[in-house]
C-alpha positions as CSV (number, residue, x, y, z in Angstrom):
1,X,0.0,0.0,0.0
2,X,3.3,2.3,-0.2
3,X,4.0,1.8,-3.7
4,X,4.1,4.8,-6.0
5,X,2.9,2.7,-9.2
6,X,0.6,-0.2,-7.0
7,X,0.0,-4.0,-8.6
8,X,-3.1,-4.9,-9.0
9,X,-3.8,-7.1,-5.9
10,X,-2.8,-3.8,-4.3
11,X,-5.7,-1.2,-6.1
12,X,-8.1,-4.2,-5.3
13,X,-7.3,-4.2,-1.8
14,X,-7.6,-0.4,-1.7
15,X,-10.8,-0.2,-3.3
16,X,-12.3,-2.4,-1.0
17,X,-11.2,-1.2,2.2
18,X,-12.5,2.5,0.9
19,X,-15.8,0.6,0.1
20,X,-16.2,-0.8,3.6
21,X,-14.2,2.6,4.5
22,X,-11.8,1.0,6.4
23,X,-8.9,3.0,7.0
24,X,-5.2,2.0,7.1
25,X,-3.6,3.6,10.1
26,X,0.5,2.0,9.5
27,X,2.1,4.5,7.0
28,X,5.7,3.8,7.5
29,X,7.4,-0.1,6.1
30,X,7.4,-2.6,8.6
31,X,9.8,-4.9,6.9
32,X,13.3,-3.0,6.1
33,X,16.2,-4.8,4.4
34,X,19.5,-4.0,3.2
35,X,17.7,-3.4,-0.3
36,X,13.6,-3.4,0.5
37,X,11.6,-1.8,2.6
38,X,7.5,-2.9,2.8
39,X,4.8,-2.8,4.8
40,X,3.5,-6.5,5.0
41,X,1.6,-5.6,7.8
42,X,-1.7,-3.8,8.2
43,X,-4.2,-2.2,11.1
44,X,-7.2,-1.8,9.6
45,X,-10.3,0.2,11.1
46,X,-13.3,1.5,10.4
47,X,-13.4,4.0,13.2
48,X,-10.0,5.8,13.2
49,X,-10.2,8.4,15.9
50,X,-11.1,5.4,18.0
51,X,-7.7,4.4,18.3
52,X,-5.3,6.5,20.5
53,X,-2.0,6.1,18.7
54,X,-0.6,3.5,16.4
55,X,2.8,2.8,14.3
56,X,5.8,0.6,13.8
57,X,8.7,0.3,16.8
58,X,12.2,-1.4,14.9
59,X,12.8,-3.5,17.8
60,X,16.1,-4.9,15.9
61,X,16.4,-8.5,16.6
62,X,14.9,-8.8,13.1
63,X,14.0,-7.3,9.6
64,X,10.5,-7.3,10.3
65,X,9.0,-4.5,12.9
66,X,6.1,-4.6,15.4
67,X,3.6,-2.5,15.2
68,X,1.1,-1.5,18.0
């Protein structure tokens, strides 16, 4: 969902979360690499100001971050 030019799967995904107007509140990758970096996770809601805070914390130990 942070791709510039997104695939298809991607556009589909997108057009149905604004359908059931979910919103995606993770805006940062949480999988970095040496030569990547993706968000392969997602926090979906349909009630965004619900939610206090949200985001990624790079705990280290691996290339894959936690999000809260």
């Amino acid at each position: 969902m942070l791709a510039i030019s997104p695939t298809n799967e991607t556009r589909h995904l997108i057009e149905l979360c604004e359908s059931y107007q979910y919103t995606q509140l993770i805006k940062e990758p949480t999988r970095v690499t040496s030569s990547s970096k993706s968000l392969i996770d997602l926090f979906l809601t349909n009630d965004p100001e619900k939610i206090v805070t949200s985001g990624v914390s790079h705990i280290g130990c691996s290339d894959h971050s936690l999000i809260y």
